[in-house]
C-alpha positions in Angstrom: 38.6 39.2 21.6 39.8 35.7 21.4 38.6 34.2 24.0 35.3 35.9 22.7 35.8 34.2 19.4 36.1 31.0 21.2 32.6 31.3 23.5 31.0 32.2 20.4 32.3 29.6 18.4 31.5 26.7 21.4 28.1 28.4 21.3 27.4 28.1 17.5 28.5 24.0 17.7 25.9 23.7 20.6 22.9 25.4 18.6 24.1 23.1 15.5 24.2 19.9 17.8 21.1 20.6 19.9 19.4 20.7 16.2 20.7 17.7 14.5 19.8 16.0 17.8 16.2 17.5 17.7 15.9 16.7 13.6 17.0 13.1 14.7 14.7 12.6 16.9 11.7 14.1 15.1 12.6 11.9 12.5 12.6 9.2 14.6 9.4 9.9 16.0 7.7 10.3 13.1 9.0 6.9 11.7 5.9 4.7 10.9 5.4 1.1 12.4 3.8 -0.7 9.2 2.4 -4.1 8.6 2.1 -4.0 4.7 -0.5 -7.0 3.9 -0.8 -7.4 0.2 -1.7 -9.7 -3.2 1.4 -9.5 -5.4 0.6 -8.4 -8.1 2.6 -6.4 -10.3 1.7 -2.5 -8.7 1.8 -4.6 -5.2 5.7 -5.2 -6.2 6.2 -1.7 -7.4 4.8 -0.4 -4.1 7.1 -3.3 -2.0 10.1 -2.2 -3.5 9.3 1.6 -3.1 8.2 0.8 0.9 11.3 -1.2 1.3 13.8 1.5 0.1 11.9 3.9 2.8 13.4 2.4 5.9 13.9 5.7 7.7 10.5 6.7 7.5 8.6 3.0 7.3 9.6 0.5 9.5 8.5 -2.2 7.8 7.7 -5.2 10.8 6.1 -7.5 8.2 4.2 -8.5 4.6 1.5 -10.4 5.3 -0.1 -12.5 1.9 -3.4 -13.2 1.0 -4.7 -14.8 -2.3 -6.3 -11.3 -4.7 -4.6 -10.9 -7.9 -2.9 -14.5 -8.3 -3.3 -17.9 -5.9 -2.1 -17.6 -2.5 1.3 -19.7 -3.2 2.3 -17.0 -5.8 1.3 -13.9 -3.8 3.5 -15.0 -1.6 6.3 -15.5 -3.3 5.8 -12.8 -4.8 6.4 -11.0 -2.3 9.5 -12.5 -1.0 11.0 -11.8 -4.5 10.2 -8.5 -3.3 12.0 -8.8 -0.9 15.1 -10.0 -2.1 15.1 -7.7 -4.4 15.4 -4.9 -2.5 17.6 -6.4 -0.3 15.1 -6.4 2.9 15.7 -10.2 3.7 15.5 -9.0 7.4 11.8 -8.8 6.8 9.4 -11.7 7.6 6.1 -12.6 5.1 3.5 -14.2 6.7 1.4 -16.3 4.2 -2.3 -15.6 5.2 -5.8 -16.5 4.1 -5.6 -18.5 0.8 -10.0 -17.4 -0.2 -12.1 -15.0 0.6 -14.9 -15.0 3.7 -17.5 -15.6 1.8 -17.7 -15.6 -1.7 -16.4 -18.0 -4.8 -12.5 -16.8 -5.2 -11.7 -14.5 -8.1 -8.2 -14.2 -9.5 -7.1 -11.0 -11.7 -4.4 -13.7 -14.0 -5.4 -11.9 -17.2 -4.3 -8.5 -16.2 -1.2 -9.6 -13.9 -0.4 -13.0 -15.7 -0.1 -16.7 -14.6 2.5 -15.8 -12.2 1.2 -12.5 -11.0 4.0 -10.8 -12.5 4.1 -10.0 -16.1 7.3 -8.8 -18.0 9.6 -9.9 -15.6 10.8 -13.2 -15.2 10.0 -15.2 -11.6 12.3 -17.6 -9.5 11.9 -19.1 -6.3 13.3 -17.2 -3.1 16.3 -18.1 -1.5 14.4 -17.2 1.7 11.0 -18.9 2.7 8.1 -17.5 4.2 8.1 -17.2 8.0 6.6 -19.7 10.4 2.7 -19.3 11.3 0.4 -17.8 9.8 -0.6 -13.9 8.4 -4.3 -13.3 10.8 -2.4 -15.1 14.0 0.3 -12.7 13.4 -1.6 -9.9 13.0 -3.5 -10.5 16.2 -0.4 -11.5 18.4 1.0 -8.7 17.4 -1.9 -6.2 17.3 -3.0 -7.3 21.1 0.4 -6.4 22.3 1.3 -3.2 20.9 1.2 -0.3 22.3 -2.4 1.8 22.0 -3.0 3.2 18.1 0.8 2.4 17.0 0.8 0.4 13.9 0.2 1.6 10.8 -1.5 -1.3 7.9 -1.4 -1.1 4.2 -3.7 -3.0 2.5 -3.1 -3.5 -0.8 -5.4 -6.2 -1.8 -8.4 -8.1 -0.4 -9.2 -7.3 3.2 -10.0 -10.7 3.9 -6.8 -11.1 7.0 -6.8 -8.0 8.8 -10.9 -9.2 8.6 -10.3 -12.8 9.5 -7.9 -10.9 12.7 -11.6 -8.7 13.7 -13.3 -11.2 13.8 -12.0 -13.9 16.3 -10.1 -10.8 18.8 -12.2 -7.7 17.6 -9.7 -6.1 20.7 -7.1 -6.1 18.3 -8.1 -2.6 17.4 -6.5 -0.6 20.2 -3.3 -1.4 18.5 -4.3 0.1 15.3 -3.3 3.4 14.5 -4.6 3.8 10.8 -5.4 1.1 8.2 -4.6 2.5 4.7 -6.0 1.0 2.1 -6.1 0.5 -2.1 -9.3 0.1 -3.3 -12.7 1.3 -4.3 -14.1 3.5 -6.8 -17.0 6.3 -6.5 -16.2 9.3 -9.5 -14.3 6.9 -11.7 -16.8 3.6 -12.1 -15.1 -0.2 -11.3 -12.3 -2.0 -13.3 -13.8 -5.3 -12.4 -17.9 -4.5 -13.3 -19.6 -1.4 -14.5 -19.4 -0.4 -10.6 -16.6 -2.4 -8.5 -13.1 -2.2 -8.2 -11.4 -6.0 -8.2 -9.5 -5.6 -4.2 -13.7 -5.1 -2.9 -14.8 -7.6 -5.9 -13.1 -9.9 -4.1 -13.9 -10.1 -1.1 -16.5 -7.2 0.1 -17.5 -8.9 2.9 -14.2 -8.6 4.5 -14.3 -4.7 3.7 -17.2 -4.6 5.6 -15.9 -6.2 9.0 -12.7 -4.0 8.8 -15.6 -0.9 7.8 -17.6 -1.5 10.7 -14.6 -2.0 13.4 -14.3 1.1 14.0 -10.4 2.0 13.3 -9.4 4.6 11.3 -9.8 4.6 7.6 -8.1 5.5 4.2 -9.2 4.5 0.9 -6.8 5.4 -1.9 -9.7 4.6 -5.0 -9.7 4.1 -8.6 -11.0 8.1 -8.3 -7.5 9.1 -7.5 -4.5 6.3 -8.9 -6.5 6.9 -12.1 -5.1 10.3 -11.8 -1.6 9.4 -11.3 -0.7 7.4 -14.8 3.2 6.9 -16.1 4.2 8.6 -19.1 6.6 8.4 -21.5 9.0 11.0 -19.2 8.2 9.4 -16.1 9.2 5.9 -17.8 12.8 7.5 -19.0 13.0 8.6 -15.4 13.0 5.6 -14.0 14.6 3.8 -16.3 17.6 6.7 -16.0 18.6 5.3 -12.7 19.7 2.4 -14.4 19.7 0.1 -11.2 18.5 -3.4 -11.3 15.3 -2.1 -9.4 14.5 0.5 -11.9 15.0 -2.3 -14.8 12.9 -4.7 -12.7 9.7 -1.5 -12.7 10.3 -0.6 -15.6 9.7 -3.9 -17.4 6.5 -4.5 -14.8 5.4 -1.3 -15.7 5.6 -1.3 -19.2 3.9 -4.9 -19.6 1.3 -3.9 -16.7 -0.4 -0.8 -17.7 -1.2 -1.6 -21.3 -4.3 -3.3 -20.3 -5.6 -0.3 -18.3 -4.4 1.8 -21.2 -6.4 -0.1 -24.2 -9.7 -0.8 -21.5 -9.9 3.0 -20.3 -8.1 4.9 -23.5 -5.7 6.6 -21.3 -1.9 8.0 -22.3 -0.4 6.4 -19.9 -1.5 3.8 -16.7 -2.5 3.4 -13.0 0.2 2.1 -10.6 -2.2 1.9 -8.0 -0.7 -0.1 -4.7 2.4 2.0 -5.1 0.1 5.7 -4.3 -0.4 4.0 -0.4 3.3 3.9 -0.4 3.5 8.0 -1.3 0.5 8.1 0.8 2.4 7.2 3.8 5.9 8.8 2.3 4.5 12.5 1.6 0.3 12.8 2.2 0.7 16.2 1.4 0.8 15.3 -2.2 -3.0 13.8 -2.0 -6.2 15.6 -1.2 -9.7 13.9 -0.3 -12.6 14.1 2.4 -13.7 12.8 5.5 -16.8 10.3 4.0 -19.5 7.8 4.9 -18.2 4.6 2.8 -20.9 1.7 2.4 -19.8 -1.4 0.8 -22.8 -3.3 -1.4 -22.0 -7.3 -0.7 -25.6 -7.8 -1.7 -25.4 -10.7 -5.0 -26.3 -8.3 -7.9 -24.8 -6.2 -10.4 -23.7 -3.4 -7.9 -21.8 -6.5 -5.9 -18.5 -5.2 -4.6 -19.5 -1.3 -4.6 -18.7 1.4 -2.5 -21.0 3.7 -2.3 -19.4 7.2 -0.8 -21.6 9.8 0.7 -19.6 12.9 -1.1 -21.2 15.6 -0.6 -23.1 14.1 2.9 -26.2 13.7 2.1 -27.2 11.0 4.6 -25.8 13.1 7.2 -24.2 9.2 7.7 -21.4 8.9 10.7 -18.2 9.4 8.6 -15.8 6.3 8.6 -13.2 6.7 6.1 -11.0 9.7 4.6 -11.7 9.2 0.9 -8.6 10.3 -1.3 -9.6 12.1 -4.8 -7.1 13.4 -6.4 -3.2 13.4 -6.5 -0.2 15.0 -7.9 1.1 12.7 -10.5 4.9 14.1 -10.7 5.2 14.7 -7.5 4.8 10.5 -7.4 6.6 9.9 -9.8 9.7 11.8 -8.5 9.1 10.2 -5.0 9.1 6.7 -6.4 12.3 7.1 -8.5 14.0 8.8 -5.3 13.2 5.7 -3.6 14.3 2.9 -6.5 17.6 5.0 -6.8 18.6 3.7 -3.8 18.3 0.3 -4.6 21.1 -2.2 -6.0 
């Protein structure tokens, strides 16, 4: 009977081992490579800090800059404030293109301040930007990785992953799915009657990265207009009492009052940080498989996106279009994330 015991007991440790050693390595497997290229921006630093904390599922190989919401000398150190504080030091920011393609640049100063970072107070990072540039690391790194392995975040203009496409358009067979914030269809622009300010800015670029062919998300107005902050989700946050949750807190609170006054909602957008939960927990996020046009025509539709809904073109469809999200579910998966932060 002992000795019965004993097989048994052997047997039980096996089964338990075999399965952490499967659940390890499912988790490994399903970690996402991500180049996160963004404007920073007050939501951009909300969504850093959230991707930073997320090491097991993101792994994080770089921020790439580009001038959107502020100048390109404050985006980027923007984002290596970011990056300091959450304690990611380990990875590099590539400053990238400091205008758009095409057009006169446009900066979004009086929603995100002079600094791009209202209601917290800026210094300059102990660490410095890496050396090069953003669109030669992108297609250095791009050319050489393995076939449809790295994810990219685009949380402001497309103008590098664009500049990247155009001088080595074979940079896509490293591309597994560009994710990006921006765009509006349902909800109407934040910039004009019609545009939403990341395609304002440079819908040109949108275009190039639109007509390359790789895989597609747009996280729009139509959908981080659906996941505002509250008054709970603020206390929340702010419960966690870390330096992280004191440093969103104060961005958020300054941030979202202009949405809030413009639009007459409760509470405001946070709209970089829904690629993050995007990425984190898709299941929270429903949409369609679209045809996305971008209007870079000059006019008063200049910086549209025009999304074939319901497919009446019949129009190859080249993005997946998210619509709608669950707002709690977010917030919970944000403070998650900040609670593991200093």
């Amino acid at each position: 009977m002992y000795r019965y015991a004993q097989k048994l007991h052997h047997l039980l440790w096996s089964l338990l081992l075999v399965s952490l050693i499967t659940a390890t390595s499912a988790q490994a497997a399903e970690q996402i490579d991500l180049i996160i290229d963004t404007d920073p921006g007050a939501d951009d630093v909300v969504a850093l800090l959230f991707a930073l904390a997320s090491p097991q599922e993101l792994n994080i190989r770089a921020l790439t800059t580009v001038a959107g919401n502020v100048r390109l000398d404050k985006t980027s150190r923007n984002a290596r404030l970011a990056r300091e504080w959450a304690g990611r030091e380990d990875v590099p920011v590539y400053a990238g293109a400091p205008k758009p393609l095409m057009r006169t640049p446009i900066y979004a100063e009086d929603i995100h301040g002079k600094e791009g970072l209202s209601g917290v107070t800026v210094h300059e990072p102990k660490k410095g930007l890496a050396e090069g540039n953003a669109v030669n690391y992108l297609i250095d790194t791009l050319k050489t990785a393995k076939p449809h392995s790295i994810t990219i975040a685009i949380l402001g203009p497309q103008t590098n992953l664009a500049l990247a496409l155009i001088q080595e358009p074979e940079i896509v067979q490293g591309i597994k799915e560009v994710v990006v914030m921006g765009g509006a269809h349902f909800n109407g622009g934040n910039i004009t009657p019609v545009a939403e300010f990341n395609l304002f800015a440079d819908p040109q670029a949108a275009e190039v990265v639109l007509k390359s062919g790789v895989k597609l998300t747009y996280l729009p107005l139509d959908v981080t207009h659906k996941i505002l902050t509250s008054e709970a989700c603020l206390k929340q946050i702010a419960a966690l009492n870390n330096n992280a949750s004191k440093l969103v807190g104060g961005i958020l609170n300054e941030y979202v009052k202009g949405d809030m006054e413009h639009y007459g909602l409760s509470g405001g957008p946070v709209h970089d940080a829904t690629v993050i939960a995007y990425l984190l927990k898709p299941e929270l996020f429903t949409g369609r498989s679209v045809n996305v046009v971008v209007d870079s025509r000059e006019g008063p539709t200049f910086g549209q996106t025009i999304v074939d809904w319901h497919d009446g073109l019949k129009a190859p469809k080249n993005a997946f279009w998210v619509e709608s999200g669950d707002a709690q579910g977010f917030f919970d998966l944000l403070t998650q994330r900040l609670a593991r932060l200093k």
